[in-house]
N, C-alpha and C positions, 0 to 999 in steps of 0.2 A: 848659551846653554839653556835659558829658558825657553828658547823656541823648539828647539829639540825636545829638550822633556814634554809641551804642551802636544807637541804632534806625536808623542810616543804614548799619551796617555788617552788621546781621540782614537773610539774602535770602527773599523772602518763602517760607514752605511750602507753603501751597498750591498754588500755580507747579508746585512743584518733585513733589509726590504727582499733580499732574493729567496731568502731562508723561512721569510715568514709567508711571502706569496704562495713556497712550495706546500708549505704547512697547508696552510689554506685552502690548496685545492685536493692534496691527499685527504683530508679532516671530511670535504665536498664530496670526493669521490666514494674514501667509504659509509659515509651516510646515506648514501643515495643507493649503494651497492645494497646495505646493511638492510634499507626498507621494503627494497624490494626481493631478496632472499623473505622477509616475514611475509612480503604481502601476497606474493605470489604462492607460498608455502611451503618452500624448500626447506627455510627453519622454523621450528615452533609451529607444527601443522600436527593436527592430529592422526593416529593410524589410520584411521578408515578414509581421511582425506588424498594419505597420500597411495595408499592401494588403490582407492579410485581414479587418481591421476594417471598413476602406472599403467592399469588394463582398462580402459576404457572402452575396447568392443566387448569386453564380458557383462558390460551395465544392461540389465534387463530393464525393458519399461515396467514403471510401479498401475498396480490396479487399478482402476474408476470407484471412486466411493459408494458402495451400496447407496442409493441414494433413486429420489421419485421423483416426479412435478405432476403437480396437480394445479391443471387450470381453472383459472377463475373465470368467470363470467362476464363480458364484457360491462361494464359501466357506462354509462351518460348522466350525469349531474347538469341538472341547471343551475349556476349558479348565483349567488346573491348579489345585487348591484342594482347601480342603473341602468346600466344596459343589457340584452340578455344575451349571457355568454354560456358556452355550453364548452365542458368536459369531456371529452372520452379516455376511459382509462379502462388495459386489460392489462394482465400480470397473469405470471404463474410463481408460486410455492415452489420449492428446493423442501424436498425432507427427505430421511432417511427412509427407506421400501418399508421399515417395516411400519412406519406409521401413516403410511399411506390411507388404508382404508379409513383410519380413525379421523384424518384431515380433512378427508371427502365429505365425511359425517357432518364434522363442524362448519364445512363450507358455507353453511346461509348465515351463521353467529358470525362470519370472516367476513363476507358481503357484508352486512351491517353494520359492523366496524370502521370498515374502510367508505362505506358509503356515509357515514356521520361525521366520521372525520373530514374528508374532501367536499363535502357542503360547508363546514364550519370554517375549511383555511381562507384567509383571505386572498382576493383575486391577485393582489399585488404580489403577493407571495409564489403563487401559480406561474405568475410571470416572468419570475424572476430563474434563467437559467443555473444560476451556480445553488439555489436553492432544492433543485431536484434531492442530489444526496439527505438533506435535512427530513425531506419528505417521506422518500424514500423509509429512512431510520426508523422516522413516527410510526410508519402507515406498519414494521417490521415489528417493532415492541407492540403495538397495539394489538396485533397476531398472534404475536407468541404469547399474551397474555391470555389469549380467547382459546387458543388451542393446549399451549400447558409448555411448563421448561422443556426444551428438547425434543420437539417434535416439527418443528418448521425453522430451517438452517438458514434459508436468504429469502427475499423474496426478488422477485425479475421482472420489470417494470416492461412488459412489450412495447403497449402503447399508453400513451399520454399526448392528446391533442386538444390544444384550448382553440377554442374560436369562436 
């Protein structure tokens, strides 16, 4: 009698590993269902996201920003060292049209700036390719300091060749 009662009170395992692997991949499945309804935007998307999905040949291209360039002056720097190495740098200004004429004005205070700076960076620096943006940044604050908040958006590095 105790053998019976001990195998009447064992549940079986098999059951029990088949029931939980099912678990397991339904739980899988709608997780995976669940992130992509959000990510995609079917749920929790906002109205205008999903109107845009809807009609998609009614999307008109958006305008060009009022916006100018005004070119600068090509540059050549000598620069400092022992050996002599020579700069060429030409760029253009990004501003908005209407302050165009006013940028044009300040253009020799913009030469000056950038011409002090780029004598002053170190050649190492010059050198250095992933240092462009850093330069870049300077040579951009140091512009919109000379010309004023709000009147020159990016500047545009054409050319920059050391040798």
């Amino acid at each position: 009698m105790t053998e019976a009662t001990a195998e009447a009170n064992e549940p079986p395992k098999k059951k029990t590993k088949l029931m939980l692997l099912i678990g397991l991949v339904l739980m899988i499945m709608l997780g995976s269902g669940g992130f992509y309804a959000v990510y995609s935007g079917l749920v929790l998307a906002p109205p205008e996201a999903t109107h845009a999905a809807a009609a998609p040949e009614a999307h008109t291209p958006e305008a060009l920003p009022d916006i100018a360039y005004v070119a600068l002056d090509p540059l050549a720097i000598t620069l400092s060292g022992a050996s002599a190495r020579h700069l060429r740098f030409a760029a253009q200004l990004e501003v908005p049209s209407a302050y165009e004429h006013d940028v044009e004005l300040l253009k020799p205070r913009v030469m000056d700036v950038l011409n002090g700076y780029l004598r002053a960076v170190d050649v190492s620096l010059l050198e250095d390719p992933s240092a462009m943006m850093r330069l870049r940044a300077q040579m951009l604050r140091r512009i919109q300091l000379v010309t004023g908040d709000g009147r020159v958006r990016d500047l545009l590095v054409i050319e920059f060749v050391l040798n």
